[in-house]
Every structure is written in C-alpha cells, then in structure tokens.
C-alpha positions in Angstrom: 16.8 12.3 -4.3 16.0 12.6 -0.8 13.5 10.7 0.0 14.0 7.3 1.9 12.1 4.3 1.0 11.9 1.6 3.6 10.7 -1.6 2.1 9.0 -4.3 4.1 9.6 -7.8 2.3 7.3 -10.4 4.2 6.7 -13.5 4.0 3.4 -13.4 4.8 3.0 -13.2 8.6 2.5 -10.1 10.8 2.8 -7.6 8.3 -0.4 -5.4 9.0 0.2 -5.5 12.6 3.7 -4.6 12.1 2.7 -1.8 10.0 -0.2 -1.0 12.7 2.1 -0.9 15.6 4.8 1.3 14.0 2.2 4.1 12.5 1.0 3.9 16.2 4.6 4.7 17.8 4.8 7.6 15.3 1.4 8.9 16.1 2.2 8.9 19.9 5.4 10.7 19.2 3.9 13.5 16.7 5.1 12.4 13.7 3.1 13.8 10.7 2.1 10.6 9.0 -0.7 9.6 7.0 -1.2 6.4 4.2 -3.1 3.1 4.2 -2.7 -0.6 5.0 -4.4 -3.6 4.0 -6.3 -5.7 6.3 -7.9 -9.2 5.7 -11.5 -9.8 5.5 -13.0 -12.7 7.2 -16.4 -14.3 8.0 -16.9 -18.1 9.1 -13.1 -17.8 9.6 -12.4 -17.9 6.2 -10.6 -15.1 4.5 -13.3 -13.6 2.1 -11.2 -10.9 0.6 -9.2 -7.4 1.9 -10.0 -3.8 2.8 -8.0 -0.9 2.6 -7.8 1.1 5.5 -6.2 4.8 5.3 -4.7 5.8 9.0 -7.4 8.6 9.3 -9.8 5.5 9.9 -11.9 5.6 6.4 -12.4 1.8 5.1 -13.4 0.2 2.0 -13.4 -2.6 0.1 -9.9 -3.5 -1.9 -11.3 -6.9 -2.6 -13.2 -9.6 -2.4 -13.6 -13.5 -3.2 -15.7 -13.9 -6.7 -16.4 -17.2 -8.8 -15.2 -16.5 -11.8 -19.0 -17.8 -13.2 -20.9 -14.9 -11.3 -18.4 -12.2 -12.3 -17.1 -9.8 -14.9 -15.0 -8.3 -12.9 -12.2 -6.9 -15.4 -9.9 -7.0 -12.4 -9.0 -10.0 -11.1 -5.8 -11.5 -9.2 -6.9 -15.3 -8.3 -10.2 -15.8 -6.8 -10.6 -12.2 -5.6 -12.0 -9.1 -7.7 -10.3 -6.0 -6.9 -12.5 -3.3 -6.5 -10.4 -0.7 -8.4 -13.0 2.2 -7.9 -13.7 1.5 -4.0 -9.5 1.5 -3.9 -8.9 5.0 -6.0 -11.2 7.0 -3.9 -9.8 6.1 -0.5 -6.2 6.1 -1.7 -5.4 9.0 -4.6 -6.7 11.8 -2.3 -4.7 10.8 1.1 -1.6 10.3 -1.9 -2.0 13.6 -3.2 -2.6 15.3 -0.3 0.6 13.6 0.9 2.2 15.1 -2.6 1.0 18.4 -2.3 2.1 19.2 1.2 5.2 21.4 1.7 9.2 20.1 1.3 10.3 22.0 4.6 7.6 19.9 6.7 9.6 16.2 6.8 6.4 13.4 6.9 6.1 9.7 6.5 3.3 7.9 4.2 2.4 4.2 4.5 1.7 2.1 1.5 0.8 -1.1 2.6 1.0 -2.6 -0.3 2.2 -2.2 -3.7 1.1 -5.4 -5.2 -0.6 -6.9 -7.9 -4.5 -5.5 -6.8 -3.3 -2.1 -6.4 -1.0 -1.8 -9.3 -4.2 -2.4 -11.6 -4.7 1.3 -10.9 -2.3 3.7 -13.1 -3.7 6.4 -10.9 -1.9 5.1 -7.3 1.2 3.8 -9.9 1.4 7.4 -10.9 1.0 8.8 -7.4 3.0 6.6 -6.0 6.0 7.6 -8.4 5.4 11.1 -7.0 4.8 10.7 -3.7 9.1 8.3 -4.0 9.9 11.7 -5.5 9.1 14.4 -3.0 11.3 15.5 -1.5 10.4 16.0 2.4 8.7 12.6 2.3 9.6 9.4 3.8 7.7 6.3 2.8 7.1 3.2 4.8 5.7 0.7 2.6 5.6 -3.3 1.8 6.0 -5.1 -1.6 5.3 -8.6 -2.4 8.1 -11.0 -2.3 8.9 -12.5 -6.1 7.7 -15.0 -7.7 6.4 -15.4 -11.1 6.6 -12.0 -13.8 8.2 -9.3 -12.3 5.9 -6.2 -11.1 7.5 -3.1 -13.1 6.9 -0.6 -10.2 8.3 -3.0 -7.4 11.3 -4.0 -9.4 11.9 -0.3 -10.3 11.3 0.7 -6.4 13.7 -2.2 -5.2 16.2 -1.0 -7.6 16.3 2.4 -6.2 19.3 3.8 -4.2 17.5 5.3 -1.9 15.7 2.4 -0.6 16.0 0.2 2.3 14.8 -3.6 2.6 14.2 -5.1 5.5 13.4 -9.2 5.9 10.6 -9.8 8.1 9.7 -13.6 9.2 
C-alpha cells in the first residue's frame, strides 16, 4: 500500500492548533489538502461540547453537553450527545470527494479525529478505510490515546505498516 498514515497521539494539549498550523503551512505552499478538525465549544468558559470544522471553512455541530434526563440521544460518549447526522453531512462528502479524486495527483486529508463520537458513524468508518487505501493519498490524522476497550478502527490503523506515530506533549 502506498499511502502514509501519520498519526498524532496527544495527550490532550495543543492538538487542534497543531493540526491548524500545519494544514496552514501546506496551504501556503500549494499542497492539495482538504479534511476536518475538531474544535471545542465554549460559553461562560466552560467547554459545552465540539464542532467539526472541514478546511474549506463549513462548521457544525459534532457535539454537545446533554443531561442524560432531557435526552434520548441514542449516541452518547459521557455527558455529550454526538450529533451523528450534523457529523455525516459535513464529513462523508469532503471523504469521498477526497476518495474519488485521481491516483496520479498526490494530496493529504486531515482527520482530526478518529475517536469514540465519530466512530459511531459506520459511514466515516467505511470512508475512512478507503480514503487509508487510496493510493495517491496521504493522511494526517489524530487518534485517542488508550485507555479502557480498544476502538477496532484505531487499533487496526495503529497496527498498520504504513503508519507513522508521533508523541505530542
């Protein structure tokens, strides 16, 4: 396979303005790159959930904090409902799109994250696996650290060959 992988692995600090500051560099220098990142939410500086934020500047909500009273969210990690529909619409098109796009034309994609909100969605789990599989795509992405039950796709995407983990602090 030819497609590189570089993994992220925070540990919780920096890691969207890490991501934001790299896609930037590439931008400036006229790399073809397109992808996501999550960003906190916060009001009364208290985090109140995440966006998702694709790199051609569309927004929505990812999550958001929920009593578990109030809601029937079917989707839950903690005390934030994901917002699985909001997710799939900003991020399966800009994956596929990636997908589709032809093997002579080298490009990078940004997955910021694959974690436990965004692998409710076998949609982006799918796309994801093709998007590792294309051939003229590199992939800059972050997955969580581990702790507790393994996530199937980031054990099966640390395991990989082709894939590169850098330790950020």
């Amino acid at each position: 396979c030819s497609v590189l992988f570089f993994l992220l692995y925070f540990l919780g600090v920096g890691k969207t303005t890490l991501i934001q500051k790299v896609t930037q560099a590439l931008k400036s220098s006229g790399i073809p790159i397109d992808g996501f990142y999550t960003e906190e939410v916060r009001e009364g500086g208290r985090r109140t959930g995440f966006d998702v934020v694709t790199l051609s500047g569309n927004r929505g909500p990812l999550s958001r904090v929920s009593s578990n009273s109030t809601s029937r969210c079917e989707y839950r990690v903690g005390q934030y409902a994901v917002d699985l529909v909001s997710f799939e619409q900003l991020v399966l098109p800009m994956l596929r799109n990636v997908n589709h796009g032809g093997d002579t034309e080298k490009r990078i994609c940004v997955i910021d994250e694959i974690g436990k909100m965004e692998l409710f969605s076998q949609a982006f789990i799918q796309a994801v696996r093709q998007t590792l599989a294309g051939s003229g795509t590199v992939v800059l992405g972050t997955i969580p650290i581990p702790k507790g039950k393994p996530l199937d796709l980031v054990e099966e995407i640390r395991s990989r060959k082709d894939v590169k983990v850098f330790n950020v602090s």
